[in-house]
C-alpha positions as CSV (number, residue, x, y, z in Angstrom):
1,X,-50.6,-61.2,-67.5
2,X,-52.8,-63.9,-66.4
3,X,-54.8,-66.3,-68.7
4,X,-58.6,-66.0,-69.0
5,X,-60.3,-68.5,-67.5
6,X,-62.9,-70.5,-70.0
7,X,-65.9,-70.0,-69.3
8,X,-67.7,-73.6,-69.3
9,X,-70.7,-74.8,-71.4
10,X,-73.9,-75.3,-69.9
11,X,-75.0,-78.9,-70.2
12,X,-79.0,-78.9,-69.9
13,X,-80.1,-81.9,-69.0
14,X,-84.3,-80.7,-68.7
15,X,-85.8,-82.1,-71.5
16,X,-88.5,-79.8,-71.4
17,X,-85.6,-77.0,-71.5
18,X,-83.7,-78.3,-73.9
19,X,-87.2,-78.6,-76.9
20,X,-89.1,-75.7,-75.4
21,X,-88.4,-73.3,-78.5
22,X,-89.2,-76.1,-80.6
23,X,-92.8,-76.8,-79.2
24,X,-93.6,-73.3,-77.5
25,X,-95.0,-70.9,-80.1
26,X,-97.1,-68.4,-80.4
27,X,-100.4,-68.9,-81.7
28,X,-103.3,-66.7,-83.3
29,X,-106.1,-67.3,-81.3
30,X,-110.0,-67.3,-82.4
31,X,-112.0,-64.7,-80.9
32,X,-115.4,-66.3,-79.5
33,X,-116.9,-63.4,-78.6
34,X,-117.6,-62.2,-82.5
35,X,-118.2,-65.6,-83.3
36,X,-121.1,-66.1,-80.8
37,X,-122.5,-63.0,-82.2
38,X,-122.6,-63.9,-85.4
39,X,-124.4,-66.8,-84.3
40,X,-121.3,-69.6,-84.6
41,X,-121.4,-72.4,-81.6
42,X,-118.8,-75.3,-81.7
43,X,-121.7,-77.6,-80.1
44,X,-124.7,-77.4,-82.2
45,X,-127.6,-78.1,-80.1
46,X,-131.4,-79.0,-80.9
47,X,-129.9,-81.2,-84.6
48,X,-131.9,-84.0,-83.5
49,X,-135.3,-84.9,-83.7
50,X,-137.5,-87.5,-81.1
51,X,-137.8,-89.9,-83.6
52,X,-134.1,-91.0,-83.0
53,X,-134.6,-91.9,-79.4
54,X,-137.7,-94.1,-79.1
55,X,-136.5,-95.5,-76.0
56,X,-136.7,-92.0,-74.3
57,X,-140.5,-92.0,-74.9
58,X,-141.2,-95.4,-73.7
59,X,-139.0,-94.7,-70.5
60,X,-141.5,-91.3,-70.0
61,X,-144.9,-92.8,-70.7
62,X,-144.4,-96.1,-68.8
């Protein structure tokens, strides 16, 4: 009989291979649709008043 060859190890040298499983996971993600219907918005708009930017007036009336 002949001998088996060995089959070699394979030497990755791709760090991105080599940590992949490490870093790559799966996530639960937020569904924005629901949340814009209940009324949630990451960028809250209209929270400030003219009477923080004076200098916006004074640019429009001069």
């Amino acid at each position: 009989m002949a001998k088996k060859k060995q089959q070699l190890e394979v030497v990755i040298n791709n760090f991105v291979a080599k940590h992949m499983h490490e870093v790559n996971k799966s996530q639960v993600f937020v569904d924005r649709k629901k949340n814009a219907k209940r009324g949630y918005s990451k960028h809250r708009q209209g929270r400030y008043s003219d009477d923080y930017r004076p200098f916006l007036c004074a640019a429009i009336f001069a």
